[in-house]
C-alpha positions in Angstrom: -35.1 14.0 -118.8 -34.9 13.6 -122.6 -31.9 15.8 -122.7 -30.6 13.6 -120.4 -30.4 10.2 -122.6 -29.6 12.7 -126.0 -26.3 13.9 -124.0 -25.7 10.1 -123.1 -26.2 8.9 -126.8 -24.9 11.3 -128.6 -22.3 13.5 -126.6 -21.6 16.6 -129.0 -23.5 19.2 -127.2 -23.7 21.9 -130.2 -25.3 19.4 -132.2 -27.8 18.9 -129.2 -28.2 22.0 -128.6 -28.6 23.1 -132.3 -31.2 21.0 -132.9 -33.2 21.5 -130.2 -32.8 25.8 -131.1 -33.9 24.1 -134.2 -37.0 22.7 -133.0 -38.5 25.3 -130.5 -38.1 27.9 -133.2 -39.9 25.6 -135.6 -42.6 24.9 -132.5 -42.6 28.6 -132.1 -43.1 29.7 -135.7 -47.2 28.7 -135.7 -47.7 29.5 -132.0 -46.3 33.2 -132.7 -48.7 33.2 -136.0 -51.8 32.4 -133.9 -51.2 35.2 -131.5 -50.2 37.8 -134.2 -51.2 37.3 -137.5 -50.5 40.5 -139.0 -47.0 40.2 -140.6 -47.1 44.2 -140.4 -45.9 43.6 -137.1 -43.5 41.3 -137.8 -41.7 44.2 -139.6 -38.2 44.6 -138.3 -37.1 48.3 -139.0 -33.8 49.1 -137.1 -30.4 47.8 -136.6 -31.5 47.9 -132.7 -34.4 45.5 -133.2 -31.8 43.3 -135.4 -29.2 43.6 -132.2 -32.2 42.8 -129.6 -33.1 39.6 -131.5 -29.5 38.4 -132.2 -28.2 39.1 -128.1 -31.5 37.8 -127.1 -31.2 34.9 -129.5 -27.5 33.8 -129.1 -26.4 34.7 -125.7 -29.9 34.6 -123.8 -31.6 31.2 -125.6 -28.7 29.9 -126.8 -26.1 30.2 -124.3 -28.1 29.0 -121.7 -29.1 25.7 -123.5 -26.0 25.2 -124.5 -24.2 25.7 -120.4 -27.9 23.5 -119.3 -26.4 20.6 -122.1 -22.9 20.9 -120.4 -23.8 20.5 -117.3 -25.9 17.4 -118.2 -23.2 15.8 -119.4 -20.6 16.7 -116.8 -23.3 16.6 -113.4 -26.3 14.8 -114.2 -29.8 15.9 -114.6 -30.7 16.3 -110.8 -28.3 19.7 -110.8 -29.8 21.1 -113.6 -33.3 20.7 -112.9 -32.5 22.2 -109.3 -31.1 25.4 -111.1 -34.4 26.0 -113.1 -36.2 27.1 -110.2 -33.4 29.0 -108.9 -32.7 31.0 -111.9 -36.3 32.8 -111.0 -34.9 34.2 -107.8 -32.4 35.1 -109.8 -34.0 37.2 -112.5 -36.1 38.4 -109.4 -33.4 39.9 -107.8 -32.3 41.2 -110.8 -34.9 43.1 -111.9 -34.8 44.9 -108.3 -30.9 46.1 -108.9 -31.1 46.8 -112.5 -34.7 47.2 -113.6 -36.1 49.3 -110.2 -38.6 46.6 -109.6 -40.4 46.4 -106.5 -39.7 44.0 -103.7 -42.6 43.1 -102.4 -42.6 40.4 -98.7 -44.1 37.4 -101.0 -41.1 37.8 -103.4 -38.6 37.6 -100.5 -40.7 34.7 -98.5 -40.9 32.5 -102.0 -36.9 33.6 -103.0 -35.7 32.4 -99.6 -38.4 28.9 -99.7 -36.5 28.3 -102.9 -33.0 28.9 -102.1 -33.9 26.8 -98.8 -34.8 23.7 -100.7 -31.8 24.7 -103.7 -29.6 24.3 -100.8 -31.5 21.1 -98.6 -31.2 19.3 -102.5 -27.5 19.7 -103.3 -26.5 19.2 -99.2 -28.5 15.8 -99.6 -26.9 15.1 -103.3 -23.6 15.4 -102.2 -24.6 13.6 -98.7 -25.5 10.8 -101.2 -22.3 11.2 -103.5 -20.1 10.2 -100.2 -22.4 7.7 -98.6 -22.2 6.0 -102.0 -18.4 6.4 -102.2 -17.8 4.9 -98.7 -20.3 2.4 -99.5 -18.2 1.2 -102.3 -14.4 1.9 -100.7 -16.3 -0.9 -98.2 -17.4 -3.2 -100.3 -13.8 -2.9 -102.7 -11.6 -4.0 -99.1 -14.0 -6.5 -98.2 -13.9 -8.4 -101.3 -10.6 -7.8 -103.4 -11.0 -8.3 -107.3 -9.0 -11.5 -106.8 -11.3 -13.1 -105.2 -12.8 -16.1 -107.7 -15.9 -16.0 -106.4 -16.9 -12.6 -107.9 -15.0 -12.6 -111.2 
């Protein structure tokens, strides 16, 4: 993950993040031209719309990059890319508390495939976190640091 090796190089996460807010808006820009080239539309009339872009902006794009960068740097990327799929169940089940979406059997089969295999990942992370830990606990009392041979 190229996030990944940025956090690792360069560990300032604003900057990180800035810069790559920086770059999908400047990726965005043309794309959002092909698909609407009338500027009329483009028109931003009411403080609402300005209040919609800025929340959607800061706290939805922004904030979320920025927590995703975070967690790089403190977990790795295997946690965050098993939280991308998992934030779709999420918004699922939000739109059906707050939005009045329907629920339909497909949603619920695919939500609880998801969470299964969310789960199955971090149980066989952490399984791995502790098999490496006694692994090396092991290997530390069978050969001390003293030991001239491996220094």
């Amino acid at each position: 993950m190229l996030q990944d090796e940025a956090i690792k190089k360069y560990p300032v996460e604003q900057l990180v993040t800035s810069l790559y807010n920086l770059v999908v808006a400047i990726i965005a820009l043309p794309v959002a031209y092909i698909f609407e080239p009338d500027f009329s539309t483009w028109e931003i009339n009411s403080g609402t719309m300005v209040m919609a872009i800025l929340i959607a902006g800061l706290l939805g794009f922004s904030f979320a990059t920025a927590m995703l960068t975070w967690s790089l740097r403190v977990k790795g990327a295997v946690y965050v890319s098993l939280f991308t799929p998992m934030s779709i169940v999420i918004a699922a089940i939000m739109g059906v508390i707050f939005l009045g979406d329907s629920l339909y059997i497909g949603s619920v089969v695919g939500a609880l495939i998801v969470s299964f295999g969310f789960y199955v990942s971090l149980w066989g992370k952490a399984h791995e976190e502790t098999v490496d830990l006694g692994v090396s606990n092991y290997l530390e009392s069978q050969f001390p640091e003293n030991d001239s041979l491996l220094q």
